[in-house]
Each structure stands twice: as structure tokens, then as C-alpha cells.
C-alpha positions, -999 to 999 in steps of 0.1 A, spaced: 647 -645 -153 643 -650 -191 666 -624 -204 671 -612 -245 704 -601 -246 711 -574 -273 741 -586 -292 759 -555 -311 788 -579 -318 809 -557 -296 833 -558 -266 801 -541 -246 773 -564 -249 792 -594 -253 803 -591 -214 770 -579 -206 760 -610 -218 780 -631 -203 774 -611 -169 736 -623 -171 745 -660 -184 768 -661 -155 740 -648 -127 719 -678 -138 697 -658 -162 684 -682 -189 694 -656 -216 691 -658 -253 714 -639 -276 697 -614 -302 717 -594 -330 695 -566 -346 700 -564 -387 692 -530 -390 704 -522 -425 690 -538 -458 722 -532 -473 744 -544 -448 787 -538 -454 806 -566 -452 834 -555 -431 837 -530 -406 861 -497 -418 882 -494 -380 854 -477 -356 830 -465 -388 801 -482 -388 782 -508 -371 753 -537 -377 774 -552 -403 781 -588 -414 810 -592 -393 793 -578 -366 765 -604 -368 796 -634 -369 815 -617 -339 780 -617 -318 773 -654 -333 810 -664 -322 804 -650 -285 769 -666 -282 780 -702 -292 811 -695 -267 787 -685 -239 768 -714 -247 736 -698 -253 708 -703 -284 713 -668 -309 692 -655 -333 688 -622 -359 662 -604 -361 652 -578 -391 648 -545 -377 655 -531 -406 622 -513 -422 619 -500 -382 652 -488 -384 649 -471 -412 612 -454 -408 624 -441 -368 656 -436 -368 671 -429 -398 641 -409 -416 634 -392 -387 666 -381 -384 668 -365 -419 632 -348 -419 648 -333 -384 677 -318 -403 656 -305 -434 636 -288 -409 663 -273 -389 670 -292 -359 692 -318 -348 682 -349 -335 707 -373 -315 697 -410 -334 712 -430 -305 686 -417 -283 659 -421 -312 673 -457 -318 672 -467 -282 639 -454 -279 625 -469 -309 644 -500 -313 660 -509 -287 635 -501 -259 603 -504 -280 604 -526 -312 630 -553 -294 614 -550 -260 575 -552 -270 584 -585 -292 609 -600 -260 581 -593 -239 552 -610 -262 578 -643 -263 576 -643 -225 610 -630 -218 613 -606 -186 641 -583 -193 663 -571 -224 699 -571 -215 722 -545 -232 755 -530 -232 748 -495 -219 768 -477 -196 738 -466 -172 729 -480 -138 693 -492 -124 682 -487 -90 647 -494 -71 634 -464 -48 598 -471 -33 594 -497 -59 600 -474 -88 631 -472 -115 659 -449 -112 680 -441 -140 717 -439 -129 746 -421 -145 773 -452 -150 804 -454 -128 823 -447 -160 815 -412 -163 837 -412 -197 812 -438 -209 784 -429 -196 751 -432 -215 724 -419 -191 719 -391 -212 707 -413 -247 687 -438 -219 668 -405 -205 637 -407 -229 625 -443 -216 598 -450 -193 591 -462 -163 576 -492 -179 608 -498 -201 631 -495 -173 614 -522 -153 625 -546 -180 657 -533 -190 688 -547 -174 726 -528 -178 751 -552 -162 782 -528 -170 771 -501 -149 790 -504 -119 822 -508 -145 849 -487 -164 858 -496 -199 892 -506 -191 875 -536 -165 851 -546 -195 879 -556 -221 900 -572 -191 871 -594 -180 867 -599 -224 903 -612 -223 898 -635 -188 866 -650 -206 887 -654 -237 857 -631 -257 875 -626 -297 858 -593 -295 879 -584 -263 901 -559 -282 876 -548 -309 874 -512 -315 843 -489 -301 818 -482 -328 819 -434 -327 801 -411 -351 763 -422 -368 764 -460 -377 744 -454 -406 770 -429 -417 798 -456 -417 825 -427 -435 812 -398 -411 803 -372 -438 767 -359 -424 762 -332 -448 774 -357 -481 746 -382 -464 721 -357 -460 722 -340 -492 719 -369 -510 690 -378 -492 682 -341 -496 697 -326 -524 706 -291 -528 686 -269 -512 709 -230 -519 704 -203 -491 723 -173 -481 744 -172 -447 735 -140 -429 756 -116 -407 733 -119 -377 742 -81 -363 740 -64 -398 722 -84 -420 749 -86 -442 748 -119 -469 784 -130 -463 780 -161 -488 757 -190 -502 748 -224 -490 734 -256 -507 710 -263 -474 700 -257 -439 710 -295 -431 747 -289 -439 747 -267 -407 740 -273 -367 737 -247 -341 774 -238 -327 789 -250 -356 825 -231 -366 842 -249 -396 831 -254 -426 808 -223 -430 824 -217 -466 828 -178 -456 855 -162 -472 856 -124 -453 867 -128 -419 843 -110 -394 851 -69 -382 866 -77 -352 888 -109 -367 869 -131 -341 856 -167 -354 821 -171 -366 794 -198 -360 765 -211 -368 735 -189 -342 699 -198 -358 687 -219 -389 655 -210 -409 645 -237 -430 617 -220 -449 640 -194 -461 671 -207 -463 690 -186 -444 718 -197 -420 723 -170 -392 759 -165 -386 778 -142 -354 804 -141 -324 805 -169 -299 787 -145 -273 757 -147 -290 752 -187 -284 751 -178 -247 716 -195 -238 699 -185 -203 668 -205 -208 658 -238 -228 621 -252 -238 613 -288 -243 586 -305 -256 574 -343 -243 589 -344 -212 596 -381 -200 603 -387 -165 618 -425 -160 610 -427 -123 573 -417 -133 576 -391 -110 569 -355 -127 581 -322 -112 554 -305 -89 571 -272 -87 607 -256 -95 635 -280 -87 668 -273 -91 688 -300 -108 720 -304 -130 708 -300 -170 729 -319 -195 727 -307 -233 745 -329 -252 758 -368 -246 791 -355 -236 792 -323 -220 774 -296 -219 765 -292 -181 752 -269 -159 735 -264 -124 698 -250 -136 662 -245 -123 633 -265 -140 599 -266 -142 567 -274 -162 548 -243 -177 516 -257 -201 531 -291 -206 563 -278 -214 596 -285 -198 614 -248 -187 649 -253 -177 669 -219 -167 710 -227 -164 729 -209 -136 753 -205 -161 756 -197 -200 753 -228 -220 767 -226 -259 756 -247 -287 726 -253 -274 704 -267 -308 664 -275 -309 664 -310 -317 685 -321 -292 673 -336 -256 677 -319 -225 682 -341 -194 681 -330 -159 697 -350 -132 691 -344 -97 720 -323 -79 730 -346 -49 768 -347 -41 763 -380 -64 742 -357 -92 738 -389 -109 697 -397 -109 684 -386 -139 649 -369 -127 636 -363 -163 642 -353 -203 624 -331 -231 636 -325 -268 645 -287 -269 621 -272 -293 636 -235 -282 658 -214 -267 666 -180 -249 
């Protein structure tokens, strides 16, 4: 095949690459700019898509022997990912922008253009496996459960999938940066990229009130209605959130606060005991199902809430378009904004059957 293999500059995508040169793809490398200001160096793990990423994918590419080119994603980059995710925060939720960005970007943006240039598949570095069932696309949890990314892959579709390739799949980490050393890759003991990567020094709430500014609210007792202290804005704050309230009195009981509810038209930040985040039932909007198979009915299935952890065995199923998902057991921290992917509960329990963005919860 004619493969576009995403080139982050990383460990990753590098062997990923590398992996499809060396099946007898004819693969082209592509880095994505997707900052207009991009740093020069990277800060340890902080931060990605910078200068040095572009040279370290360049370096790999000439290595691999295969042609590389940058593309400006930029403007998209900023517009889907990076707005959205602020105009989710100012209105209360919070959005996950890997899954937005490989929605977007990734799995949109890059693959529409690949695909009008006559490629057949975009390569990445993903930990996620592929499988065919009856001619249709299953999404796989990776072998490396540790790295697994199924959960930000969950909002493609069938159409997507069929042209998406993840050669590390069937790996764990630890093989990837061996077989980086064998093939004598200079990114072999780079650091992962963690945290936002448009947030290179990992302050959120600095980032989004500047983009914000001040927005002051009360934090609210949730149980008495008490005003227990003042905020400069709803986006400082995320659903299960403990530190960093800026309360002062310590509750009644001398158990820890957090974050239960945020009301971004009034400002007010609802605060309470840990009992109180218990969540028996979740909605979600625009449910996506990658095999293109939708549920019929209630199905039982394993629902995961955030990109690492939150897990439990759960019933689903579709009530006026809506995705209904009712856990066996309490889940905490549950946030609207977030995606809700439900994998199917084989002894493998590692197909995902479908996703939704949470838009409430019970």
C-alpha cells in the first residue's frame, strides 16, 4: 500500500514507521506543524510539535530512507482542538484534546488530504489494535494495557478505521525503544510527551484564564448552601477535583472536599464529600460506533470514563439518540465533557463496541 506515516518526532511513530517501511509499504513520512509559534526546544516531557521535534522526525525519515515532508496544520489545530477545548471549559465541561485532535487532525484533516493524494492508509503511533470481523473494523485495546490508547481512538469511524494502520499494537513500550536502539533510531531513548501539548509548562488554569480572564464566582457548600469562598472562574475547576479549591474552613466532619457540579452562568462552583461524586448512570451525546454496528437493545459491556482508569462493568443502551450507560458499580469524577467508551465484556474485554461525549450524569 501507499502509507502516510505520521511523524511526531518521537520513539512511537518513528518504529511505527519503520514497521511499515519494513513490510514493503511505500510510505512517506509526514510531521504535522501544529503551532504558529512553535518552541524551539523541548522542556523534558512538556510539550510537543516543536522544532526539534520536526529535526528528530526529519533525522528518522532520511535514516529509514524514505521522502518527508511538513505539513501546516496549524489554523486546524487551533480552530478544533485548541478553541474547542477552551469554549468547553468556559462553559463547564471538560473535553479530553487528544481525542478531539485525533479526531480532527489526525483522522480527519491528515487523512482526507492522504487520501485525495492517493495514499491508502495513515500510519501512526498509537497503542490500539485493528482487526477485520465480517469485513468490518474492530477497534482493539493495545497489548500494552499501560499504553493503551483505545479509549482517545474510540470517536473514529468505520470509514477512518479502514484506512488507519497502528503497527505497535501487538507491543509493550519497553519492546518499542529496544527495537529503536537495534534500528539505531536517535529518538530511541527520547522522553514520552504527558499533560496538554499546547500547555508545554502544565498550568491549565494559568492557560485558560488568560485565554479567559477572570471570570469571579462563589464556591458553594453543596449540602447547606453555605459560600465557603470566591473563585476567578468556572474553568479553573473540573468535576472530582480536590486541591487547589482555595477554601480555607475545613468541612464539619474534617473530611476532604471536591469539586461536585459547575454552573457556568452563575458562577458557582459546587463543593461536598467524596460520596456525593458516586454516579449510577451517565448520558452521552453523538454516539459513534467504529465497527458501524449500533446497539439494538441493552448490552452489557465494560464502560471506561477517563483515558486511564475509570472502569466499570455497566449496562448500555440508546434512548432518543442518546447513549444510556448504567455502571454496576459507583463511578467518581465522572465530568460532562469527557467521552464514555464501552468495550465489550469478553474474558479479552478489549473491543471497543462504541463512544458518546457525556453531556450528564446521575
Amino acid at each position: 500500500m501507499r502509507v502516510l506515516a505520521a511523524m511526531s518526532g518521537g520513539v512511537d511513530s518513528a518504529v511505527a514507521a519503520a514497521r511499515a517501511v519494513e513490510a514493503g509499504h511505500e510510505v512517506v513520512g509526514v510531521h504535522l506543524a501544529l503551532s504558529a509559534k512553535p518552541g524551539t526546544l523541548r522542556t523534558g516531557s512538556r510539550g510537543c510539535c516543536t522544532v526539534e521535534d520536526a529535526h528528530d522526525a526529519r533525522r528518522v525519515a532520511d535514516l529509514l530512507g524514505i521522502p518527508f515532508y511538513v505539513w501546516d496544520f496549524a489554523e486546524r489545530f487551533t480552530e478544533d482542538v485548541v478553541e474547542d477545548f477552551v469554549a468547553e471549559y468556559a462553559a463547564g465541561r471538560t473535553p479530553n484534546p487528544c481525542l478531539k485532535c485525533n479526531e480532527r487532525i489526525k483522522f480527519e484533516a491528515l487523512l482526507d488530504k492522504a487520501i485525495a493524494l492517493g495514499f491508502d492508509a495513515v500510519c501512526t503511533g498509537h497503542y490500539a489494535r485493528l482487526s477485520q470481523v465480517d469485513g468490518r473494523p474492530e477497534l482493539r485495546r493495545s497489548a500494552d494495557l499501560g499504553k493503551d490508547q483505545s479509549y482517545v481512538l474510540a470517536s473514529l469511524t468505520p470509514e477512518q478505521l479502514a484506512h488507519a494502520m497502528f503497527p505497535l499494537g501487538d507491543s509493550v513500550k519497553s519492546d518499542v525503544r529496544a527495537e529503536a536502539v537495534a534500528r539505531g533510531l536517535m529518538v530511541a531513548e527520547k522522553p514520552d510527551s504527558y499533560d496538554i501539548c499546547f500547555i508545554p509548562d502544565g498550568d491549565t488554569r494559568a492557560f485558560l484564564t488568560n485565554k479567559l480572564g477572570e471570570r469571579p464566582g462563589q464556591l458553594v457548600d453543596d449540602e447547606t448552601g453555605a459560600v465557603l469562598g470566591v473563585h476567578a472562574g468556572v474553568h479553573g475547576f473540573t468535576v472530582g477535583q480536590r486541591h487547589g479549591l482555595g477554601i480555607d474552613t475545613p468541612a464539619p466532619d474534617g473530611r476532604p472536599r471536591y469539586v461536585l457540579g459547575l454552573e457556568p452562568v452563575s458562577g458557582t462552583v459546587r463543593v461536598g464529600s467524596i460520596d456525593k461524586l458516586a454516579v449510577r448512570e451517565i448520558v452521552a451525546a453523538r454516539p459513534i460506533w467504529p465497527s458501524g454496528v449500533p446497539l439494538t437493545g441493552p448490552v452489557d459491556c465494560v464502560a471506561q470514563v477517563r483515558a486511564h482508569g475509570g472502569t466499570a462493568p455497566a449496562t448500555a443502551t440508546l434512548v432518543d439518540g442518546d447513549l444510556v450507560v448504567r455502571p454496576s458499580e459507583d463511578l467518581r469524577g465522572v465530568a460532562p465533557g469527557q467521552a464514555v467508551v464501552l468495550y465489550r465484556p469478553d474474558a479479552a474485554g478489549d473491543v471497543v463496541l462504541g463512544s458518546g461525549m457525556i453531556s450528564a450524569t446521575n
